[in-house]
C-alpha positions as CSV (number, residue, x, y, z in Angstrom):
1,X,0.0,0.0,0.0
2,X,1.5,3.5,-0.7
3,X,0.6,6.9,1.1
4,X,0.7,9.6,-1.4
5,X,0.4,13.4,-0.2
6,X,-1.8,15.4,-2.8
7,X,-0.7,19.2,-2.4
8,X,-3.0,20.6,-5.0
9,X,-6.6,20.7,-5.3
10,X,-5.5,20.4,-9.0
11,X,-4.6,16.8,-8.4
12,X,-6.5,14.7,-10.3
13,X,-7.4,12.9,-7.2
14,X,-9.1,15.5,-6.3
15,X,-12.7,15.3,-7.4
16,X,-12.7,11.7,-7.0
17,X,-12.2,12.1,-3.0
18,X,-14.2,14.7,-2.8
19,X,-17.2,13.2,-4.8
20,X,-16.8,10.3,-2.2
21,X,-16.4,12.6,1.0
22,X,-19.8,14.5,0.2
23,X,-21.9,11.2,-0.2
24,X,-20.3,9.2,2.4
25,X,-19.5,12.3,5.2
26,X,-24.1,13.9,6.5
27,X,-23.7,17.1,5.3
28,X,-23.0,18.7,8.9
29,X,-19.5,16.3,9.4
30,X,-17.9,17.8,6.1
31,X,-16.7,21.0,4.7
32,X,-18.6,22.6,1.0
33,X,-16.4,23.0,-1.4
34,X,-15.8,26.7,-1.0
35,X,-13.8,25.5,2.8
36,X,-12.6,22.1,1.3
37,X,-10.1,23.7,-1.3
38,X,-8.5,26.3,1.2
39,X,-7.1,23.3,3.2
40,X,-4.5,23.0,0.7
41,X,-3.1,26.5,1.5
42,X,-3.2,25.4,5.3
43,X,0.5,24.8,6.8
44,X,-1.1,21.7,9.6
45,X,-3.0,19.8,6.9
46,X,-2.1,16.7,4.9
47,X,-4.4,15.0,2.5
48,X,-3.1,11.9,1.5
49,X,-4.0,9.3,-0.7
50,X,-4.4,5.8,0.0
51,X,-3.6,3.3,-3.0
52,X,-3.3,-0.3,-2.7
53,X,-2.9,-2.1,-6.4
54,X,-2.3,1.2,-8.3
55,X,-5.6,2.6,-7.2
56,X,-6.7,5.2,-5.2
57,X,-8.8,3.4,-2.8
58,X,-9.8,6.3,-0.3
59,X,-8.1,9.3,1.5
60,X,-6.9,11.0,5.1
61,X,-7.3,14.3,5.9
62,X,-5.0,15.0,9.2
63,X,-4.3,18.2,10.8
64,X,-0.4,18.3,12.6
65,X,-0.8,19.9,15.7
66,X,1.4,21.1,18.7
67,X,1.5,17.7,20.1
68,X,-0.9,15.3,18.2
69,X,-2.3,14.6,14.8
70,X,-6.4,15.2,14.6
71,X,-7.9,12.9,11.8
72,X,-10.3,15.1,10.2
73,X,-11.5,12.3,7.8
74,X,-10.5,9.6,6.9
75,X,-12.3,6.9,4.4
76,X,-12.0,3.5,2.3
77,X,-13.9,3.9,-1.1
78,X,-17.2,2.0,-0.9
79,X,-16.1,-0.5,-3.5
80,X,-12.9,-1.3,-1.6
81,X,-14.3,-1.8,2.4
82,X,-14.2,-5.1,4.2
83,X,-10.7,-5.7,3.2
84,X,-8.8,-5.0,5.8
85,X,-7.3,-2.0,3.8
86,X,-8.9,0.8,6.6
87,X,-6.3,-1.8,9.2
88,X,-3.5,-1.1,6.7
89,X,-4.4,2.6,7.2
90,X,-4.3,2.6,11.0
91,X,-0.9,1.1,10.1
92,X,0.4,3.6,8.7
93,X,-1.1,6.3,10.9
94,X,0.3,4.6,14.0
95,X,3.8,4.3,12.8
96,X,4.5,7.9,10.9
97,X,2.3,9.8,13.8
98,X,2.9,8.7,17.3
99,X,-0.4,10.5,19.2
100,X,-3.7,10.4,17.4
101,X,-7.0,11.8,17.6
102,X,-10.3,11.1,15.8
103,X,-13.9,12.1,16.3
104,X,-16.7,9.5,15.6
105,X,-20.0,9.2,15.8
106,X,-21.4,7.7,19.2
107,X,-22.1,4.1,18.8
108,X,-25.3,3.4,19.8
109,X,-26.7,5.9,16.7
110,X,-27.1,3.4,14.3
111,X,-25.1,0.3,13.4
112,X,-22.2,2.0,11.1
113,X,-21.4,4.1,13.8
114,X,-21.0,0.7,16.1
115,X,-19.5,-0.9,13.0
116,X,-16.8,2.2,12.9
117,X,-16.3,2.3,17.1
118,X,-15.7,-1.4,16.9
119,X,-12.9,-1.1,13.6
120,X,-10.9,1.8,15.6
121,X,-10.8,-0.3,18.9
122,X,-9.5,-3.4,17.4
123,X,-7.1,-1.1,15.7
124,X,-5.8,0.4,19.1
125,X,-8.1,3.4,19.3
126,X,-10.0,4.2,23.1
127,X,-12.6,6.3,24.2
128,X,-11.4,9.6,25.4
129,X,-14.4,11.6,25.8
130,X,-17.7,10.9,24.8
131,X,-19.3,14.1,25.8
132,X,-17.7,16.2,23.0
133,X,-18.9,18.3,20.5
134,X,-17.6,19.3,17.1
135,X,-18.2,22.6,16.3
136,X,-20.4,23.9,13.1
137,X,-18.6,24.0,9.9
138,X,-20.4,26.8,8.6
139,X,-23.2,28.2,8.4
140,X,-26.4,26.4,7.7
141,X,-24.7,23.2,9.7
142,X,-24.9,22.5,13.1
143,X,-22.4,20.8,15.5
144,X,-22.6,17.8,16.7
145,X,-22.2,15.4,19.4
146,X,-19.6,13.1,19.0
147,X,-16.9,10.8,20.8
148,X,-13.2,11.5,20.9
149,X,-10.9,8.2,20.6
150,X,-7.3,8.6,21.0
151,X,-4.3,6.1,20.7
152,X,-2.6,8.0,23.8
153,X,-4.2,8.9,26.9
154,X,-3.6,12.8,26.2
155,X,-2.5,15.1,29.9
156,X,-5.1,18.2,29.3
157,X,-7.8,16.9,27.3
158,X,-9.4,20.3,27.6
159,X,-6.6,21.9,26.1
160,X,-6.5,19.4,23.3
161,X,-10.3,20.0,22.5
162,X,-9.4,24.3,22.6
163,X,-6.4,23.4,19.9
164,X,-8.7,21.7,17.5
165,X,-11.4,24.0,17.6
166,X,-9.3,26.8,17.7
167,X,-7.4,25.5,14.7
168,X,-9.3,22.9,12.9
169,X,-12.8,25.0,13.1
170,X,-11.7,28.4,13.2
């Protein structure tokens, strides 16, 4: 599997990720358009392509932050889940960024989200907080309540919550 950064919203990749991110992401988890293509201009941010075979088989958006990396997003393409690629992704998360943080959404919602909690804690992920909220990403969306997981147990939590909205959401 190879991890390819994409540094242009000209990549051809582009479009394809995107596409994907809008029908798999409810429309108040995801950036429009107009917010998505800034994020190549943002120093924290990687989006990186996933490709196993010579295809692009789904994408991370991370944000580097003072002390941990935030997954934004971070997807398999529909025709490419239950293959234990999404494993091969943690894989590579866990050994190029040492702290990690996600948001997901609660598990008892409906049975993808209990599908998802149950993928990141046999791939080393833990509860952190499950009283969190993400913040709006615009106007017209609302924010929503969802869990932190971690692969640390981070000191300040609170201070890690005021980094990512301050920088993630800002």
């Amino acid at each position: 599997m190879e991890f390819l950064p994409i540094t242009s919203p000209d990549d051809y990749r582009i479009q394809e990720i995107y596409n994907s991110y809008s029908t798999t992401f409810p429309e108040d988890e995801r950036r429009d358009w107009d917010k998505f293509i800034p994020l190549f201009n943002h120093s924290n941010v990687k989006v990186i392509s996933a490709l196993h075979e010579a295809k692009n088989i789904g994408y991370l958006i991370i944000w580097e932050l003072s002390n941990f990396t935030f997954v934004e997003h971070f997807e398999v393409f529909q025709e490419f889940r239950s293959q234990k690629l999404g494993s091969h992704i943690t894989g590579y998360l866990f050994e190029n960024y040492p702290r990690i943080i996600l948001e997901i959404e609660p598990e008892h919602l409906c049975d993808d989200a209990k599908r998802r909690y149950y993928f990141y804690q046999k791939n080393g992920f833990k509860l952190i907080d499950a009283s969190y909220i993400q913040p709006s990403y615009g106007k017209d969306k609302k924010p929503l309540d969802l869990w932190l997981l971690a692969n640390y147990s981070p000191e300040n939590l609170e201070e890690v919550k005021d980094e990512i909205y301050d920088i993630v959401y800002h």
